[in-house]
C-alpha positions in Angstrom: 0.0 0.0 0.0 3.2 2.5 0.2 3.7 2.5 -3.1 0.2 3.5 -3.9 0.4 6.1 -1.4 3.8 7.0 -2.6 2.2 7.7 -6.2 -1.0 9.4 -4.9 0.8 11.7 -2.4 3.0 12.8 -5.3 0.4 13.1 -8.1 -2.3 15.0 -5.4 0.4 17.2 -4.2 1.4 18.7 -8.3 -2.3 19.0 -8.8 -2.9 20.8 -6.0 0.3 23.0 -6.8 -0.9 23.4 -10.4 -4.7 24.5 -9.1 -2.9 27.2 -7.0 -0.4 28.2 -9.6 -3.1 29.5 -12.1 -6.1 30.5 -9.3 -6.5 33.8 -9.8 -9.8 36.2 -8.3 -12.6 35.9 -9.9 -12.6 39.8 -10.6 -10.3 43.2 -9.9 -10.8 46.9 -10.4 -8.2 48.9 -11.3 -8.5 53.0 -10.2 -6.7 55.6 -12.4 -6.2 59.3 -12.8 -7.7 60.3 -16.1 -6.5 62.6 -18.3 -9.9 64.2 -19.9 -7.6 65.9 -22.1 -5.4 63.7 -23.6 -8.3 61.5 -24.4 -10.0 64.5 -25.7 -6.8 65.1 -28.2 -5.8 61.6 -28.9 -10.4 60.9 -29.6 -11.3 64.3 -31.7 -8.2 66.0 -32.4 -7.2 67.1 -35.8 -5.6 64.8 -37.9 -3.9 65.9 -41.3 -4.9 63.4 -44.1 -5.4 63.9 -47.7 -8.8 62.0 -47.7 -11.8 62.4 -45.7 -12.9 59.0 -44.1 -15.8 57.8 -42.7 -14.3 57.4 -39.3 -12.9 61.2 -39.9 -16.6 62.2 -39.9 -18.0 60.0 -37.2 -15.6 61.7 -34.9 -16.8 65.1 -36.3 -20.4 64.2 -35.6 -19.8 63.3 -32.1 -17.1 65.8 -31.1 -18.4 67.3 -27.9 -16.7 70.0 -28.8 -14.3 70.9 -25.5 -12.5 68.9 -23.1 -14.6 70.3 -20.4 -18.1 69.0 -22.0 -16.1 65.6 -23.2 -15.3 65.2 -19.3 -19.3 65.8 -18.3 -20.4 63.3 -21.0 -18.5 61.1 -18.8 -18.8 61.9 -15.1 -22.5 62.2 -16.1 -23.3 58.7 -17.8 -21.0 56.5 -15.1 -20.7 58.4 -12.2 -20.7 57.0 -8.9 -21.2 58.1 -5.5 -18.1 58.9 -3.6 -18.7 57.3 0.5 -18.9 60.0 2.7 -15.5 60.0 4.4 -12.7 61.9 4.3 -10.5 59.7 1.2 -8.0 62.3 0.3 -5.0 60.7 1.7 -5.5 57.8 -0.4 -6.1 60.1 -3.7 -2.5 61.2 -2.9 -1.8 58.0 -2.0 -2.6 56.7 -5.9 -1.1 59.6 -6.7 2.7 58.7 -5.2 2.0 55.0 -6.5 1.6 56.0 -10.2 4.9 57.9 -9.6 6.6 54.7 -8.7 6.6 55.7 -5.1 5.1 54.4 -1.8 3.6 51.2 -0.4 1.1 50.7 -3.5 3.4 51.1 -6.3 3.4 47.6 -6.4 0.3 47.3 -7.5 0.2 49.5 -10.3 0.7 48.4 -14.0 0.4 50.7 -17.2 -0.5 53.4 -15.0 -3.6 51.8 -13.1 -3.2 50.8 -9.4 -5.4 47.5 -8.9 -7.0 46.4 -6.4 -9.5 43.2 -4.9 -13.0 44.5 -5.2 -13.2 43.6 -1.1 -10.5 45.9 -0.5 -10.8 49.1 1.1 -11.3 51.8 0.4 -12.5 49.7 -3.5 -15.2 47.8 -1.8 -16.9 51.3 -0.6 -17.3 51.6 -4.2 -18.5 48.7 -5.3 -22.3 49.5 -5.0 -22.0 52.0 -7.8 -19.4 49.9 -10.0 -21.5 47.2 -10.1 -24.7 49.0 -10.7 -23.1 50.3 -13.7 -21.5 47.6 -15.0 -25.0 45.4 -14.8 -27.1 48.0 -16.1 -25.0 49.2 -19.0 -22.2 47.1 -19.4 -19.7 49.7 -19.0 -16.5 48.9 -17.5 -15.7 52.2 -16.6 -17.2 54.1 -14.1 -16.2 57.8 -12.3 -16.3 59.4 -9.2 -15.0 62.8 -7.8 -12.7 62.8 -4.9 -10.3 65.5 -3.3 -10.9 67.5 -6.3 -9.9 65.1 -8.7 -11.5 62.9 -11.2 -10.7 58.6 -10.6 -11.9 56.3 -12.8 -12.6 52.9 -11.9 -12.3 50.1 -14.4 -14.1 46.6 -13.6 -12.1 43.4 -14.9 -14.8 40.3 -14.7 -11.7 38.6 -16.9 -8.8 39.4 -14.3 -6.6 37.5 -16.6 -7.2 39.6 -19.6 -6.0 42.6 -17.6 -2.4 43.9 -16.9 -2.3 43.2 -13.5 1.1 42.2 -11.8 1.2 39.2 -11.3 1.2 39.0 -7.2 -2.2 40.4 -7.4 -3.0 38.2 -10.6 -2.1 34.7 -8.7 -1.7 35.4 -5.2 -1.4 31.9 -4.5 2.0 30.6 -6.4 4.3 30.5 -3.3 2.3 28.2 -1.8 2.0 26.2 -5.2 6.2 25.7 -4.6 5.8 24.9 -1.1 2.9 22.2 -2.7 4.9 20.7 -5.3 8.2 20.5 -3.1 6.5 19.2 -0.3 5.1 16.1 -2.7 8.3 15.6 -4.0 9.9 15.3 -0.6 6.9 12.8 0.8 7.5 10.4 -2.6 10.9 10.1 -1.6 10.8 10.3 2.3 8.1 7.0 2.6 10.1 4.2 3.2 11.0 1.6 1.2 11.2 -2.0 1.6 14.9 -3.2 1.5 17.0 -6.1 2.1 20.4 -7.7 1.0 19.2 -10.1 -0.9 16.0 -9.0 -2.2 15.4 -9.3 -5.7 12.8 -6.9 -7.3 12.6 -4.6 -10.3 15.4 -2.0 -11.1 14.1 1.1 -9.4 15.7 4.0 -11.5 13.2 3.1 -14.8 10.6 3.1 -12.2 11.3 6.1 -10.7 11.9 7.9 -14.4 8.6 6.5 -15.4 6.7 7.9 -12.2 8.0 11.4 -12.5 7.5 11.2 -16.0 4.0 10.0 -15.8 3.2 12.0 -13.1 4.3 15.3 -15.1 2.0 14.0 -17.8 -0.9 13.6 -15.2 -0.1 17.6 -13.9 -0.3 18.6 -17.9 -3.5 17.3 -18.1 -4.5 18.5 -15.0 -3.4 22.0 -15.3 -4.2 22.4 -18.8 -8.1 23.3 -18.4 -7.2 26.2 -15.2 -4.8 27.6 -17.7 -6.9 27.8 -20.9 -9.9 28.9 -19.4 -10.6 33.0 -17.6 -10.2 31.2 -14.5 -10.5 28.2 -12.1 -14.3 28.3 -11.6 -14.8 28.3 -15.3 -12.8 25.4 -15.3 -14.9 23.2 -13.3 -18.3 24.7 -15.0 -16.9 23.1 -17.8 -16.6 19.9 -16.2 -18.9 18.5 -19.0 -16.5 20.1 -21.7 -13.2 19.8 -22.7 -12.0 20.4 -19.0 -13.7 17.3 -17.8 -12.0 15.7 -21.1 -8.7 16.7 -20.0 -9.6 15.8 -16.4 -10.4 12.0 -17.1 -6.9 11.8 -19.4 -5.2 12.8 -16.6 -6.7 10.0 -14.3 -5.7 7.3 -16.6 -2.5 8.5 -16.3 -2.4 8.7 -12.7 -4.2 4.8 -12.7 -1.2 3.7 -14.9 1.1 5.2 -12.7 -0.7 2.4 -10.3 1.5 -0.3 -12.5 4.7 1.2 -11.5 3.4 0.9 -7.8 2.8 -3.0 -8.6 6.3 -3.2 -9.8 8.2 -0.8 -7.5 6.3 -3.1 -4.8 6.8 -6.9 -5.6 10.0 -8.3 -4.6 11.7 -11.5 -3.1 13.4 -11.9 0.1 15.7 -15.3 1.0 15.5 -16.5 4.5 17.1 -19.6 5.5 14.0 -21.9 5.8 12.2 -20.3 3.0 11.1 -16.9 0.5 8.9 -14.1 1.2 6.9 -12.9 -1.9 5.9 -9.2 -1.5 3.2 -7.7 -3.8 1.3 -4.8 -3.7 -1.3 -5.6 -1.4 1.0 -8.0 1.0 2.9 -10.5 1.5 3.5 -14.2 2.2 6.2 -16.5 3.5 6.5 -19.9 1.5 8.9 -22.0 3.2 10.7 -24.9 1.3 8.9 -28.0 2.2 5.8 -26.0 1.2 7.4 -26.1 -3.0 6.7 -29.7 -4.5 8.5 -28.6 -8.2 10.1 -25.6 -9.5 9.8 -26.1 -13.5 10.2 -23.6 -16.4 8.4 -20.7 -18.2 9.1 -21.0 -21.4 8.2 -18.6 -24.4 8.9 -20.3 -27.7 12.3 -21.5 -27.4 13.3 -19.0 -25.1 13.3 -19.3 -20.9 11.1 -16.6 -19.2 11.1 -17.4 -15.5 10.2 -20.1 -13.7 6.8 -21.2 -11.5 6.5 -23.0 -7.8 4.2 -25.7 -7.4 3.3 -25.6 -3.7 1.6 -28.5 -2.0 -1.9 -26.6 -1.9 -2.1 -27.5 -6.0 -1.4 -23.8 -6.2 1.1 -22.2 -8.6 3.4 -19.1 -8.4 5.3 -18.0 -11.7 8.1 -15.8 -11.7 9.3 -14.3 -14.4 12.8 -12.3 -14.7 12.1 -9.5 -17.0 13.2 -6.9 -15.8 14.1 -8.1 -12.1 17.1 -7.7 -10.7 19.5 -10.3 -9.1 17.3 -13.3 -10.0 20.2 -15.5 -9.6 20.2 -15.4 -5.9 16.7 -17.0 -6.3 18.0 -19.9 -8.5 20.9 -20.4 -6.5 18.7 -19.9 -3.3 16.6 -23.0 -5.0 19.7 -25.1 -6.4 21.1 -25.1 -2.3 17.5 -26.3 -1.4 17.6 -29.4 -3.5 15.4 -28.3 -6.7 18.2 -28.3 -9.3 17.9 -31.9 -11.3 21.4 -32.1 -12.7 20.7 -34.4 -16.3 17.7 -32.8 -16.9 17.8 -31.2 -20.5 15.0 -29.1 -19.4 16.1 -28.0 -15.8 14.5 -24.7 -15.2 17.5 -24.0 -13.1 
């Protein structure tokens, strides 16, 4: 049972790392300090070109006509209440942080300082953001405070914004600590050992669990990185998340045959052998094995089988074990070698 926990614990332990490497919140809001008129020059101002386009007179028909009536168009279709408290020292404060200075410049990317909508002083605002956002669609919304303008834009795709990325996925240190920490336990559970033990050749198994296991996190990961975020992922559990989901437990179940093999193994003792297996073992003493004869494949010599005095029958075979002459010379001092015999299995 180890070595099925050995494989779970490390499998569990890189999907959970890979669900907290790309969880992100479900939604941010970003505040900046608009410039009514640079967006009024960069929108309606005068561009020389030799013909007149159709988007050359759209913007004539809807030029406002001033940067001061462009910036009521906007305060007045989005505005928002401001709380009523005094917020000024956190105007400046956005203020220093677009500037590169202060304990929020950290959060601020292309200008826009972002924040988690239950953060204050953002969640006081949220009422109005919201309101807009569900009864127009806009993402943008404005409020006046400290005599200046902020405008507050609403990502419901945090992914698609340019949030840094500790805000983004607050949660990847711990993904390290997760994927370290199921490294560590795969190698830290014992293992069964003895001098003259023979069992499979543990580095293919180990290349083959770490390889498998990668595959499994691939799979895993793939649908929390492909989709806007992990919730998404698991509404689309019927999709091609689910899809990627089930490939990725196959994986992990044939990961289960390197448990079978990294488990069995054969122990000498002086009266007898000790069989270990997955699920357990057994002690078959000498007088307990009637016959030892041959597994043959063709003309070639697989392993060999005991024939116990129950009627049952245990085949061995060799492929891929390691040290299986101890066993046959284990056997030969026991008696079981027939010297003559053309077909001696030992």
């Amino acid at each position: 049972m180890r070595e099925i926990l050995r494989r779970l614990l490390l499998c569990s332990g890189l999907f959970a790392a890979a669900w907290l490497w790309f969880d992100s919140p479900a939604a941010l809001v970003s505040v900046r300090l608009p410039d009514f008129a640079a967006e009024y020059a960069r929108k309606y101002g005068k561009r020389e070109s030799a013909l007149r386009t159709f988007s050359s007179r759209v913007r004539q028909l809807t030029d406002p006509g001033s940067v001061e009536e462009f910036r009521r168009r906007n305060l007045e279709s989005r505005s928002i209440p401001a709380p009523s408290r005094d917020l000024s020292a956190w105007v400046a404060q956005l203020e220093s942080a677009i500037k590169g200075q202060g304990p929020d410049a950290r959060r601020v990317a292309r200008e826009q300082v972002f924040y988690l909508p239950g953060e204050e002083p953002v969640a006081w605002f949220m009422p109005g953001i919201s309101e807009v956002y569900t009864r127009s669609g806009w993402l943008s919304s404005y409020s006046t405070l400290a005599g200046r303008d902020l405008e507050f834009v609403y990502h419901p795709e945090p992914r698609q914004s340019a949030a840094p990325g500790w805000i983004l996925y607050p949660r990847r240190g711990r993904a390290w600590i997760m994927a370290l920490a199921a490294v560590m336990l795969y190698f830290l559970i014992p293992r069964k050992s003895g001098s003259k033990t023979i069992g499979y050749d543990p580095i293919p198994i180990l290349a083959t669990d770490f390889v498998g296991a990668a595959a499994a996190v691939f799979f895993f990961g793939l649908p929390p990185a492909v989709h806007p975020s992990n919730d998404a992922a698991v509404r689309d559990l019927l999709g091609g998340a689910g899809i990627s989901w089930l490939v990725a437990a196959m994986v992990l179940l044939l990961l289960m045959g390197n448990a079978r093999r990294a488990a069995f193994g054969v122990t000498l003792t002086a009266t007898g052998l000790r069989i270990s297996r997955l699920l357990g073992g057994r002690d078959i003493p000498f007088g307990q094995i009637l016959a030892v004869t041959p597994i043959d494949d063709g003309v070639e010599r697989v392993g060999i089988q005991l024939r116990l005095s129950s009627g049952e029958t245990i085949p061995l075979r060799w492929a891929g074990l390691m040290n299986f002459d101890l066993l046959l010379d284990s056997l030969r001092c026991a008696g079981y070698d027939r010297p003559g015999s053309s077909r001696s299995p030992l």
